[in-house]
C-alpha positions as CSV (number, residue, x, y, z in Angstrom):
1,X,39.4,20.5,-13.5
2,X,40.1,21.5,-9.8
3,X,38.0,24.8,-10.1
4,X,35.5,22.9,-11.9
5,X,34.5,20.1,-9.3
6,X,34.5,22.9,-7.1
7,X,32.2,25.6,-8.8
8,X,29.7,22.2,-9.9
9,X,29.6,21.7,-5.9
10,X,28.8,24.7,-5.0
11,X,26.1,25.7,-7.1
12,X,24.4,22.4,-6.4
13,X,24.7,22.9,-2.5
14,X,23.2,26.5,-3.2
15,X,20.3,24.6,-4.8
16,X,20.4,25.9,-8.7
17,X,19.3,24.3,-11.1
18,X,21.2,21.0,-12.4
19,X,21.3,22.4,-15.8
20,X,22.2,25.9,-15.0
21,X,24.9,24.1,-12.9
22,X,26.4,22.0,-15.3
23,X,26.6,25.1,-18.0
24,X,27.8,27.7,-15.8
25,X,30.4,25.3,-14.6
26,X,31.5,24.5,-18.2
27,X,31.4,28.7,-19.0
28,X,33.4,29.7,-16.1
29,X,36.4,26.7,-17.0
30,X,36.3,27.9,-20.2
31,X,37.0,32.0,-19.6
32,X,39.4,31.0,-16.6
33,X,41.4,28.3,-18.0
34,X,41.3,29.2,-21.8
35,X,40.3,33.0,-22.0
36,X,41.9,33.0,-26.0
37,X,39.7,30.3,-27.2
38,X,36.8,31.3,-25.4
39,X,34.6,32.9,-27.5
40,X,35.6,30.1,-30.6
41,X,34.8,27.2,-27.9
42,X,31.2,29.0,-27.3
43,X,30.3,29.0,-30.7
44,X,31.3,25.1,-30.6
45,X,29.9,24.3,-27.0
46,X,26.2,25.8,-28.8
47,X,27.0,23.3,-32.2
48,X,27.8,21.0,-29.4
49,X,24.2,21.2,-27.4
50,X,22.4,21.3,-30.7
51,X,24.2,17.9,-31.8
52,X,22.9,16.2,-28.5
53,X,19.0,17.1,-29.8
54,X,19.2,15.8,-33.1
55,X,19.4,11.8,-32.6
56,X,15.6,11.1,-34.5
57,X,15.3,8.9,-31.3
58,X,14.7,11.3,-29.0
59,X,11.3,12.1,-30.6
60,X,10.1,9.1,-28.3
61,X,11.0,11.2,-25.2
62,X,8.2,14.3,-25.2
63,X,5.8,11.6,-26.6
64,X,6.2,8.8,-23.8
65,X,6.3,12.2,-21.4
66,X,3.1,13.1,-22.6
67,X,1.6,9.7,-22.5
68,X,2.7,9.6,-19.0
69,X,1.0,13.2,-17.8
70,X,-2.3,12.1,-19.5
71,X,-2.5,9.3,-17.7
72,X,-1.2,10.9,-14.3
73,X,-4.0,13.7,-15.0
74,X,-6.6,11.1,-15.5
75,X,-7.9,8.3,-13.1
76,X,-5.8,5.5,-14.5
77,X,-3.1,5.3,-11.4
78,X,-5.8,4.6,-9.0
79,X,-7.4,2.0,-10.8
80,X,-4.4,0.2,-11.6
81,X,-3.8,0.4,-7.6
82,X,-7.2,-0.8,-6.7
83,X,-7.0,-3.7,-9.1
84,X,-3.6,-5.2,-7.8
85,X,-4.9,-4.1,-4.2
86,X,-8.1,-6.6,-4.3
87,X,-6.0,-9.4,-5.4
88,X,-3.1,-9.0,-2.7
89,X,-4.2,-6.8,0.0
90,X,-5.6,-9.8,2.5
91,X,-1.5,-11.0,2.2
92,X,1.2,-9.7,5.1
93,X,2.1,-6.5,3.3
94,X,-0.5,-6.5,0.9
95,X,-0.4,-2.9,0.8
96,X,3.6,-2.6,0.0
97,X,3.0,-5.1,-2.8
98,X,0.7,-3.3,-4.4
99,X,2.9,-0.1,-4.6
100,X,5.5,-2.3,-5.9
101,X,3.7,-3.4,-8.5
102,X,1.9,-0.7,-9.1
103,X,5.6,1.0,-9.7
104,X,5.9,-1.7,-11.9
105,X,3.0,-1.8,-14.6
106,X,2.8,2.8,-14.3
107,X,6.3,2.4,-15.4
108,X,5.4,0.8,-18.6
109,X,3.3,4.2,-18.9
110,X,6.5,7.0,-17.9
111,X,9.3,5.4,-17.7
112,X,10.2,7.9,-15.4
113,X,11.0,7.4,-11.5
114,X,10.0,11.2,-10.5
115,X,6.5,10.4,-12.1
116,X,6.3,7.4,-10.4
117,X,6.7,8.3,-6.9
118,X,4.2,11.5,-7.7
119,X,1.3,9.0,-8.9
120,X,1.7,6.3,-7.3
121,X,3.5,7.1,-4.2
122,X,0.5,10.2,-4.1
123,X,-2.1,7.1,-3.8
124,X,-0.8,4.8,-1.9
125,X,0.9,6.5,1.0
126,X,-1.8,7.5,2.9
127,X,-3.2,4.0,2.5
128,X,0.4,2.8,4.4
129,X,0.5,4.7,7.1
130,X,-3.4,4.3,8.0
131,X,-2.5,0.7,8.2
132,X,0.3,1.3,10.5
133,X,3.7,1.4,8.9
134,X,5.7,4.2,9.7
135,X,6.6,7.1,7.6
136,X,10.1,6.4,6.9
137,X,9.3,2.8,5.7
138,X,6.4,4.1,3.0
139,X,9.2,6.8,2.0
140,X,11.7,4.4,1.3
141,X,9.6,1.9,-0.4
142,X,8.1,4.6,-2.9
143,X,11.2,6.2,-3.8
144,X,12.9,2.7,-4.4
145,X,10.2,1.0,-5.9
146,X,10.1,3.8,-8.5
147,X,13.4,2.7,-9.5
148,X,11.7,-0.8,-10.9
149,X,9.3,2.3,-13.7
150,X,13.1,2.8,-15.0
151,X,13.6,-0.7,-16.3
152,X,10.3,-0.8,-17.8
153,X,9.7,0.4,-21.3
154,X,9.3,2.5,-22.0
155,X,12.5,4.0,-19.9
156,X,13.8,7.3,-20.8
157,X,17.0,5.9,-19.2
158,X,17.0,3.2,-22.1
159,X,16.6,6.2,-24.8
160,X,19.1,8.3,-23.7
161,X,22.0,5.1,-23.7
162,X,20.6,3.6,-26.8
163,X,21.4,7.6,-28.3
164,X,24.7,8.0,-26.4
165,X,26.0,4.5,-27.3
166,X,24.2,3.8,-31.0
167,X,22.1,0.9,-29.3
168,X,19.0,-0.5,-30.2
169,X,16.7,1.0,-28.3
170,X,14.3,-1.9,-29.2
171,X,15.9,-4.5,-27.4
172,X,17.4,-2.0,-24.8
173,X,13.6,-2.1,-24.2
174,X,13.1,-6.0,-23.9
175,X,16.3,-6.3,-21.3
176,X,15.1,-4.1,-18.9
177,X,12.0,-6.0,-18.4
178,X,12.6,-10.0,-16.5
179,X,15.4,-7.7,-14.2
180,X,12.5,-5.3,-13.3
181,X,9.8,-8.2,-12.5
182,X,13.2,-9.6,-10.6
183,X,13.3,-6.8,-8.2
184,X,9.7,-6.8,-7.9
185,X,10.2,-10.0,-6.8
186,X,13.3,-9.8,-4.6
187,X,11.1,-6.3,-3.1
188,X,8.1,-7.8,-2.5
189,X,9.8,-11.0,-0.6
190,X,11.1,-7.9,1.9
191,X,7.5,-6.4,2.3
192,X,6.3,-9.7,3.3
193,X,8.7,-10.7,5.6
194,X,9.1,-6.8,7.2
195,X,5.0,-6.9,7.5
196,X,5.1,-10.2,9.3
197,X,7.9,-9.4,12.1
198,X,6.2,-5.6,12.4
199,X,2.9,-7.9,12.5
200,X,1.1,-4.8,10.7
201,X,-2.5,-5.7,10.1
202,X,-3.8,-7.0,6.9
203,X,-7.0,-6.0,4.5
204,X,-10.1,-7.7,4.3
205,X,-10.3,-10.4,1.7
206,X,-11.9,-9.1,-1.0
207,X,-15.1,-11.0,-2.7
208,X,-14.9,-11.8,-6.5
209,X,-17.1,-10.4,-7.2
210,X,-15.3,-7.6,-6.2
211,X,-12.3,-8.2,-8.1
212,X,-13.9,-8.6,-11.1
213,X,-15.4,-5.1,-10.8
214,X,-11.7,-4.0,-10.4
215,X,-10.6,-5.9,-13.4
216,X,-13.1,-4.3,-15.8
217,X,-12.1,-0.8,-14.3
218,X,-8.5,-1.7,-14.8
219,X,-7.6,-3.6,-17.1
220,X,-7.6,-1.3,-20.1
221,X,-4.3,0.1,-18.6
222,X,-2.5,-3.1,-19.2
223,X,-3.1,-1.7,-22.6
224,X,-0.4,0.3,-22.4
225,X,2.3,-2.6,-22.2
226,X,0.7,-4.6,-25.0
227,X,1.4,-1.6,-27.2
228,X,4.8,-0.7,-26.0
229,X,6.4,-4.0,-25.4
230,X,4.1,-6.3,-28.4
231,X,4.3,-3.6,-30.8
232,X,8.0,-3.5,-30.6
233,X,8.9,-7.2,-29.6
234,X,6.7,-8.4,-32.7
235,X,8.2,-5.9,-34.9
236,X,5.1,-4.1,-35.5
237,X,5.9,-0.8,-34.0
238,X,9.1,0.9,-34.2
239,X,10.5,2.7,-30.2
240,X,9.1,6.0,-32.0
241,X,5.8,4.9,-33.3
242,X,5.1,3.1,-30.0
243,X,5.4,6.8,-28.6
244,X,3.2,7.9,-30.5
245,X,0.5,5.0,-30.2
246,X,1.1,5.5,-26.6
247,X,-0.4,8.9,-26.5
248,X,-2.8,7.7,-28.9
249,X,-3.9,5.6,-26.5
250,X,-4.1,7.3,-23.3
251,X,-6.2,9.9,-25.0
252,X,-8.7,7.2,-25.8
253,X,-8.1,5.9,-22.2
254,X,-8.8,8.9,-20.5
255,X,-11.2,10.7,-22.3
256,X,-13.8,8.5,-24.2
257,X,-12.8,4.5,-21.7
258,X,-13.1,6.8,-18.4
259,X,-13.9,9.9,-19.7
260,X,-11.7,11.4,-16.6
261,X,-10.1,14.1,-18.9
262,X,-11.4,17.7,-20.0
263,X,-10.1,19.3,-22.6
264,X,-8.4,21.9,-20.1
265,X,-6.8,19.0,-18.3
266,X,-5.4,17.4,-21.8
267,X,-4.6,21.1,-23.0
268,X,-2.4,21.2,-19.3
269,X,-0.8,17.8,-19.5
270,X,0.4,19.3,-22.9
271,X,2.1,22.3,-21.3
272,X,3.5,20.1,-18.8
273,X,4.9,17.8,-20.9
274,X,6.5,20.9,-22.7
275,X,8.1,21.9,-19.6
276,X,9.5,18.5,-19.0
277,X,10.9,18.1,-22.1
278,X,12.7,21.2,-22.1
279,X,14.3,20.3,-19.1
280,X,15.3,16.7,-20.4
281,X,16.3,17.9,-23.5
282,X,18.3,21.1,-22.1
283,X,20.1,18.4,-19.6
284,X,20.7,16.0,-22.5
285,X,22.3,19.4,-24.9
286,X,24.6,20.1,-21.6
287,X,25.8,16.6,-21.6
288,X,26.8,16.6,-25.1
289,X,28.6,19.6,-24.5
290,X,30.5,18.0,-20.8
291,X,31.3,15.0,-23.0
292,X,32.8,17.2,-25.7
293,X,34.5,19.0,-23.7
294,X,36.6,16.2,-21.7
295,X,37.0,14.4,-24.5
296,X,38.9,17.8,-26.1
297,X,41.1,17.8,-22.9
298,X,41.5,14.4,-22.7
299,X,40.5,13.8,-19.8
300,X,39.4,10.0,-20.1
301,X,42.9,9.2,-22.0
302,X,44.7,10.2,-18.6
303,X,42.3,8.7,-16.2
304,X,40.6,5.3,-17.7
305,X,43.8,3.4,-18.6
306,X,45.4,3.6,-14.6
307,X,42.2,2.8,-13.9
308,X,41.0,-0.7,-16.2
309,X,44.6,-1.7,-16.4
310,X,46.4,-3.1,-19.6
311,X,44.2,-6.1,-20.4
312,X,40.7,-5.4,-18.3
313,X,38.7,-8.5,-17.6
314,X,35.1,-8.6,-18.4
315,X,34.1,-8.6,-14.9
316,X,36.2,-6.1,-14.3
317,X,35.1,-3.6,-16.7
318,X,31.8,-4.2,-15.4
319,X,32.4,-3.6,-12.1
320,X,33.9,-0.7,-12.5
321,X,31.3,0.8,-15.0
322,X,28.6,-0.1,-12.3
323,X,30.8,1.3,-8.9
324,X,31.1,5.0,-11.5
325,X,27.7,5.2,-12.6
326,X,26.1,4.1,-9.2
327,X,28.6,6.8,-7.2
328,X,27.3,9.2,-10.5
329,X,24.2,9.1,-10.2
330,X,24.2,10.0,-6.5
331,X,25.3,13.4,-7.3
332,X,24.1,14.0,-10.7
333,X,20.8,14.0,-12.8
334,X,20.9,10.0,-14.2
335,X,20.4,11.4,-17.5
336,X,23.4,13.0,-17.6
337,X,25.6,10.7,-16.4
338,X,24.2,8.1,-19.1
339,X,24.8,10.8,-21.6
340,X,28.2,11.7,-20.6
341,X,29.6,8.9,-19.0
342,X,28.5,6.4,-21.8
343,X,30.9,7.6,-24.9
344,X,33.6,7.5,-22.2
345,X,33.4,3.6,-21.6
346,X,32.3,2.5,-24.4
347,X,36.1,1.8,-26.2
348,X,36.9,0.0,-23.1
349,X,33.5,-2.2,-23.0
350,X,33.6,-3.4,-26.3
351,X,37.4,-4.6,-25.9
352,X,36.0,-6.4,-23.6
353,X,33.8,-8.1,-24.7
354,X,30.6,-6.9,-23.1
355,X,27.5,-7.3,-24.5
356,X,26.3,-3.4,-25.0
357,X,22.5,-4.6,-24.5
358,X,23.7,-6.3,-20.9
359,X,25.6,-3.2,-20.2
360,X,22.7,-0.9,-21.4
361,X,20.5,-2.8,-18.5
362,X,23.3,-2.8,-15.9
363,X,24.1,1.1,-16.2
364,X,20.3,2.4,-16.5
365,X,20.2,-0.1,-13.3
366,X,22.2,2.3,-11.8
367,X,20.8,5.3,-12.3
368,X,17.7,4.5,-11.1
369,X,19.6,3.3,-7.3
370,X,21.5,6.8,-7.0
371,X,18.6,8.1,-8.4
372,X,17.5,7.2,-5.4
373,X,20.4,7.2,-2.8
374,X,21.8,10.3,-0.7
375,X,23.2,12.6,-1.0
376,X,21.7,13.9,-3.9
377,X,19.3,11.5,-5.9
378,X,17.2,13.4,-7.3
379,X,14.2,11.2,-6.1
380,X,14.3,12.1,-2.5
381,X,13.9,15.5,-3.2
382,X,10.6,14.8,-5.3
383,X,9.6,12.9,-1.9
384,X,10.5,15.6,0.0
385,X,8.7,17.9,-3.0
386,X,5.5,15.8,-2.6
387,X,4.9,14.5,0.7
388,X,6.7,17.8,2.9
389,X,9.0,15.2,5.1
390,X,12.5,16.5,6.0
391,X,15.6,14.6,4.2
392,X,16.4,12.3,7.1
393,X,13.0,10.8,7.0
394,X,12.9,10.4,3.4
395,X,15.9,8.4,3.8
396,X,15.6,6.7,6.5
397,X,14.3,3.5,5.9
398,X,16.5,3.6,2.2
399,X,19.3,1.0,3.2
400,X,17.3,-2.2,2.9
401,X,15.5,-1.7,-0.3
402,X,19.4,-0.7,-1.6
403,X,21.4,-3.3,-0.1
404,X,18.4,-5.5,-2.5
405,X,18.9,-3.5,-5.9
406,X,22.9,-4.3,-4.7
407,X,22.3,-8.2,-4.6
408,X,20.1,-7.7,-8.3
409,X,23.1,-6.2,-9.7
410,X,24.8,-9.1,-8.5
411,X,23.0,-11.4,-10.1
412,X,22.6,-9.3,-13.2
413,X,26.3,-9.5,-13.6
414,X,26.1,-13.2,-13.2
415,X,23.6,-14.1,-14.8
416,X,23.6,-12.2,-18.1
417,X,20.6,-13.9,-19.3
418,X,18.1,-12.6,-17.1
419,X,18.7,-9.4,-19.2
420,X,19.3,-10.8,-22.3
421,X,16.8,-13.7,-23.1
422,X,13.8,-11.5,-23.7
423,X,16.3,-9.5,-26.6
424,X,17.9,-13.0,-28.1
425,X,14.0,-14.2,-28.6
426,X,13.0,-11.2,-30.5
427,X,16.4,-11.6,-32.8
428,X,15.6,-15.0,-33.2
429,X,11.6,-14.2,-34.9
């Protein structure tokens, strides 16, 4: 695999495409290493990229992806930003607060980090650094808050393990979402504290009335979590057909509520979404064929058992399932890590013993931090995409904000029930 590692590094340092690197890499192993089965192996790699779209659960991808560029087209971000800003923007680091909860609740409307630090991150960094923090510190917190949207359903990072590993996606959904508010949490403590040593100056208090002027703007975006999460905690709405009421709703939303949308606009957020999905579902066809592929040279069979030992402990499976995605993710798209790297642990998580809705949590965890972390997340280059800073300033102010996601994986590992209480209620109704 020597020439493979190398030809996957170099085309990513030459800046191709991640799915154009992760094919080409598998073509030229293939004619190099086994020219005589080449052309049979192509035929299978194709059967093997068309087996990685059929899963009926992906249909929820291009609908929550739609959902999410209706919104993003429409006027929805800002007033979900002004409504958490009137409430919390008088506070030391009012401001930082707001974009991490505004990360929070647009997550429950993509599920997708890159959209979240393009909407959100769009909004509120100029509103940071008029108020004084520096560049490197709004960078950092947009980039990492974004990682809180990929614990919130609904998570495309949830989908794509749920498929890979045959795990409800439904309660995938409910896990992710007491570890998100945690980080939220644990996030928001650092603003506060950073904003009171930088002693950066706060907002004016806003009146109520005011804040109730926000809330009526507002609040019909926090319709968007009542249909995702109640729909599919009560059992009402399947992962699916809360896509589908999702888009539903942001049409309503944003073109009859706000009436923010044209019909040029929706007809654009269609072709976008288009465009997005075909990259997804092109990434998630190449990682069917990768997984194939290693499995057929048995590549895991060699490595995993040196590696877990004869009788793994629990906590050690974890660990080691969270140090390989984490380190993953930091050079590859997180979508195909989850899809490739999923399959390949799964034998040795359930021997373990490991909850697979825990693990589910832990692992999409992870690929939102190296989503996020150098050298390659694929976040900081949407940063660097959107806002024109170079790479060092992206990431300069990233280490804090990962040394927290480090402590919630901590506790995540210790305290299985902050993932899984939300998932055990809903088994119990």
């Amino acid at each position: 695999m020597t020439l493979f590692a190398i030809s996957l590094a170099l085309m990513l340092l030459l800046g191709f495409p991640f799915m154009v690197t992760l094919l080409g890499s598998l073509l030229l192993y293939l004619f190099v290493y086994m020219p005589d089965m080449a052309p049979r192996m192509m035929i299978t790699m194709v059967q093997q990229v068309i087996t990685g779209l059929t899963p009926p659960a992906l249909v929820c991808v291009p609908m929550f992806i739609l959902s999410a560029s209706l919104i993003t087209s429409g006027t929805s971000a800002k007033r979900l930003i002004t409504m958490l800003k009137v409430f919390v923007g008088h506070l030391p680091g009012g401001l930082p607060i707001t974009t991490n909860a505004s990360c929070t609740l647009f997550g429950a409307v993509s599920g997708s980090t890159q959209a979240t630090v393009a909407a959100i991150g769009g909004t509120m960094r100029p509103m940071l650094l008029e108020a004084g923090y520096k560049s490197s510190f709004t960078l950092g917190l947009i980039i990492n808050a974004s990682d809180i949207a990929f614990l919130i359903p609904p998570s495309i990072g949830f989908i794509v393990y749920g498929v890979a590993t045959s795990t409800s996606i439904g309660m995938l959904f409910l896990a992710g979402i007491l570890p998100g508010l945690m980080i939220l949490l644990m996030f928001s403590i650092y603003c506060y504290v950073y904003s009171k040593i930088k002693k950066i100056p706060t907002l004016p208090r806003a009146s109520w009335a005011e804040r109730l002027v926000a809330i009526r703007e507002g609040m019909p975006v926090m319709g968007f979590p009542l249909i995702v999460v109640g729909g599919i905690y009560t059992g009402l709405l399947s992962p699916t057909e809360a896509s589908a009421a999702a888009v539903f709703y942001a049409l309503i939303l944003e073109l009859i509520i706000y009436r923010s949308l044209t019909w040029e606009r929706v007809i654009d957020a269609f072709l976008q979404t288009g465009v997005i999905t075909g990259v997804v579902f092109i990434l998630v066809g190449a990682g069917q064929a990768f997984s194939f592929l290693i499995g057929f040279l048995q590549i895991p069979a060699k490595l995993l058992p040196p590696l877990f030992g004869p009788d793994p402990s629990m906590l050690w499976v974890m660990t080691i399932v969270v140090v390989v995605y984490f380190v993953a993710c930091m050079f590859v798209d997180p979508i195909v890590a989850i899809f490739i790297l999923s399959p390949v642990f799964q034998p040795y998580v359930v021997g373990a013993g490991v909850d697979p809705i825990l693990l589910g949590t832990l692992v999409t965890l992870q690929a939102a931090i190296g989503s996020a972390t150098p050298p390659f997340g694929c976040d900081i280059f949407t940063a660097q995409l959107i806002f024109r800073r170079p790479y060092l300033e992206v990431i300069g102010h990233a280490l804090p904000f990962l040394l927290i996601l480090a402590l919630a994986t901590i506790l995540l590992i210790s305290f299985p029930q902050i993932a899984l209480f939300l998932p055990g209620l809903a088994a119990g109704n």
